[in-house]
N, C-alpha and C positions, 0 to 999 in steps of 0.2 A: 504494500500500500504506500504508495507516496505523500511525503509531506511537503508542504510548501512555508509559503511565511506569512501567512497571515495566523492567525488562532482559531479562528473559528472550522476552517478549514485543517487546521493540524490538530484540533482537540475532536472535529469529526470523524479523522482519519484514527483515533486511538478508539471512539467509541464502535466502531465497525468493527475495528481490531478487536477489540474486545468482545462483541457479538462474536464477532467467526471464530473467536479463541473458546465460548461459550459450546461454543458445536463441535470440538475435536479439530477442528483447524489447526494448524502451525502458520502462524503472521509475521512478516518482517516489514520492520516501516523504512523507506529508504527516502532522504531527502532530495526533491525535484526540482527543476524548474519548473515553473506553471508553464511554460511553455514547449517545452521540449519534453512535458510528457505526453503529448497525445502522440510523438514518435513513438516513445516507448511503449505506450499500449499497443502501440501494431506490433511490435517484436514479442510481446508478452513480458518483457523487461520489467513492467508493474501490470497488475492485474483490473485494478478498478480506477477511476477517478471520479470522488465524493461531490466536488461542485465544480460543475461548470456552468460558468456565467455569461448567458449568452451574450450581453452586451461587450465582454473583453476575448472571451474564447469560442465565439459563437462560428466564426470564418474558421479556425484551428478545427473548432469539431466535426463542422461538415464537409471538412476536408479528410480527417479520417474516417468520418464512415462511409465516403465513399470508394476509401482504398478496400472495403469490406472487411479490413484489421480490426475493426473495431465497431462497436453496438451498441446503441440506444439503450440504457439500462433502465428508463424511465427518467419519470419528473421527480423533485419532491414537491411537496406541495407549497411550499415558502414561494416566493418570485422575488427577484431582485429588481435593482435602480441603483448603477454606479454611473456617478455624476458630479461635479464641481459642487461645493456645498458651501454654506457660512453659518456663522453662530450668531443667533435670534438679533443679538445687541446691533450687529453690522446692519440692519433693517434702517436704525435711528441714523446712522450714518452716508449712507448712500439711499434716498426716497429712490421708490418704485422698483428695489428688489421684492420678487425673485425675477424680474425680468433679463434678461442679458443685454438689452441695448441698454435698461439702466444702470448695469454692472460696469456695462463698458466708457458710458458718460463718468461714471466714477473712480475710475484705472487709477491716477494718480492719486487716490487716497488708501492703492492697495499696495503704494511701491514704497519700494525697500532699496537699502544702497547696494544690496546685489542686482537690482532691475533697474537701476538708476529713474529715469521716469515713467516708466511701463509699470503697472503693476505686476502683483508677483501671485503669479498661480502655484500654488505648492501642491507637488506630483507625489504619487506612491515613488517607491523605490525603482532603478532604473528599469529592476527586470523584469518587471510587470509590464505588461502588454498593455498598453497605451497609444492614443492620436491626437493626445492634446495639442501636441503642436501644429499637426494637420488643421483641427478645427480651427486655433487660434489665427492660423492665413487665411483659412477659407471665411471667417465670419470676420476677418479684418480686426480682432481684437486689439487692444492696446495694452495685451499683458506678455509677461514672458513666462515660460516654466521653469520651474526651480525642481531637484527633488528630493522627497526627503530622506531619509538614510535609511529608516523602516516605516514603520506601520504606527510601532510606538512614539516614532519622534513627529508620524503625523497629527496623534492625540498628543503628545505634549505642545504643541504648537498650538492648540485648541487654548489652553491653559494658558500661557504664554503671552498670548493676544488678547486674552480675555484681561490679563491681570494689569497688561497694561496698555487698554484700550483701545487696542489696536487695530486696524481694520484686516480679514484674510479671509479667503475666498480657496478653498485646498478640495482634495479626492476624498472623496468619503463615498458609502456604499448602505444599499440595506437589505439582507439583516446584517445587524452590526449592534453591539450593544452601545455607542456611541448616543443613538437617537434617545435613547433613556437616561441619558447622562447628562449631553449638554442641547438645548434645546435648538433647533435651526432648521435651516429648508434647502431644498437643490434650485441651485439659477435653472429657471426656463428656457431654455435655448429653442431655437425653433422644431416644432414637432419631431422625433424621429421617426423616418421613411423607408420602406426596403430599399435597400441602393442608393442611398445617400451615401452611406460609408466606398458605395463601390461607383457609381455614378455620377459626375459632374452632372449631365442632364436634368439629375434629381435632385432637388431645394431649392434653396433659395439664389445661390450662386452657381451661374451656370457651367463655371469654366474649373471649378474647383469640388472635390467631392470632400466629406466628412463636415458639411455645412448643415448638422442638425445635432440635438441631442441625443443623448442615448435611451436606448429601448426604455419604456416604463412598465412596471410588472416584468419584468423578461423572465425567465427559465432559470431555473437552477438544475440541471440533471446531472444524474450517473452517467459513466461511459466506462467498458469494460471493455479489455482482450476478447476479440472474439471466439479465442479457445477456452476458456472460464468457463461455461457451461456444460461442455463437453467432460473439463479436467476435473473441477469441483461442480457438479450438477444444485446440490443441494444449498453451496453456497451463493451461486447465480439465484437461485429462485429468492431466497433470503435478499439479497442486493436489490433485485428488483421490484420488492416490498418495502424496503428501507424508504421512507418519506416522512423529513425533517418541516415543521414549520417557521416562520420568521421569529417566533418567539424563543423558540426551540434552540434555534441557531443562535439568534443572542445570544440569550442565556447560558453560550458555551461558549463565546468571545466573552463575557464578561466575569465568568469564572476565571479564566487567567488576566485580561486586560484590567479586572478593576478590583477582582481577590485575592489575586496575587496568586493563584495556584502554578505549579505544575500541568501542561498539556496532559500527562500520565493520571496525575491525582482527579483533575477536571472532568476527565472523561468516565473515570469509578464513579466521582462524585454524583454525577450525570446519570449514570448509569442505574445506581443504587434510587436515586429518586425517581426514577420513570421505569420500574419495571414492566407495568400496566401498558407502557408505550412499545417497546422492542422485545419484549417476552411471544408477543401473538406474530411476529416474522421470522421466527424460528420453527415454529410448526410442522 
């Protein structure tokens, strides 16, 4: 089972483990790139991968399953929304957010002496699969991207800004137990379209494509080695039952991001309080 860098996504990947360890399984977790695993799934190199979001790994996915390496393990039932965000207070300081032309009339109250007079978009980590810069030419913004070193130094920046009233505008996602923590909204960008991302033709600028926001509600799904079912039958049917809600998944970034747990400890903890939830997928 692969692990990535985020938490929610690494304390997922231990509570599965622990499911299939629950059924006579043998699990190894091996750290991945979020991107260079959907290679791996075609070689069987890892066996599952717990979320995929369509709006960053949506292109990656339907790219391998159409190598037929790889298969649809199902949805869960959560949906996501990964999008530029701000904290509630930034409303007072730039009128007419969540809009993005108002975001962008307000660029120079987001800039920093890294961006000199551009505001500053603050990105996940570099290896995250991202097109913020794409959109930023194509919607003509007046910001730059910065990024941050993790995930955690994206929530300390949260803090940071807050304490000293700062204005910031950064990648956030949901589910994420962030939205329970500090209060805020996603800028609006113009609707997303199929083929905006691929498409010049399509939005609002005709000569440049990734001119829209990203998906809302999008997909969270499994995606498994195509030989998994064949190899472990019983653990395929189990995977493809496994469906996590928004709540669910916070609730498992926030065990390590705001309890300070262990991914390891997180995922017992998890475990241990939701019997009722993952005992009837083992069947």
């Amino acid at each position: 089972i692969p692990t990535h860098n985020w938490s929610s996504q690494i304390v997922m990947s231990h509570v599965v483990g622990d499911i299939m360890k629950s059924m006579g399984y043998t699990v190894e977790y091996t750290e991945t790139d979020s991107n260079a695993v959907y290679d791996m799934l075609k070689t069987g190199e890892v066996s599952v991968e717990l979320e995929v979001w369509e709006g960053v790994f949506g292109k990656l996915f339907s790219a391998a399953l159409e190598s037929g390496d790889v298969v649809d393990a199902g949805s869960h039932q959560a949906t996501t929304r990964e999008e530029w965000w701000y904290p509630a207070y930034v409303e007072d300081m730039c009128p007419g957010l969540p809009d993005w032309e108002a975001l962008n009339s307000c660029a120079a109250k987001f800039a920093t002496s890294e961006t000199g007079g551009k505001g500053m978009f603050l990105a996940g980590p570099e290896d995250w699969p991202q097109h913020h810069v794409e959109r930023i030419k194509a919607l003509d913004l007046n910001f730059e991207m910065v990024h941050a070193a993790s995930a955690e130094a994206l929530w300390s920046a949260i803090d940071e800004a807050k304490a000293e009233g700062r204005a910031l505008v950064l990648q956030n996602w949901t589910p994420n137990f962030v939205e329970a923590v500090h209060p805020g909204k996603f800028v609006e960008f113009p609707p997303y379209q199929a083929g905006c991302n691929d498409d010049p033709s399509v939005g609002i600028n005709p000569d440049m494509a990734y001119d829209c926001g990203a998906p809302v509600d999008g997909y969270l799904k499994k995606a498994a080695w195509s030989g998994m079912a064949g190899k472990w039958p019983k653990a395929y049917q189990t995977l493809e039952q496994i469906s996590f809600t928004n709540a669910q998944i916070a609730e498992m970034a926030k065990l390590v991001d705001v309890d300070g747990m262990t991914a390891e400890d997180a995922a017992a903890a998890w475990l241990e309080a939701n019997r009722s939830v993952w005992t009837p997928w083992t069947q």
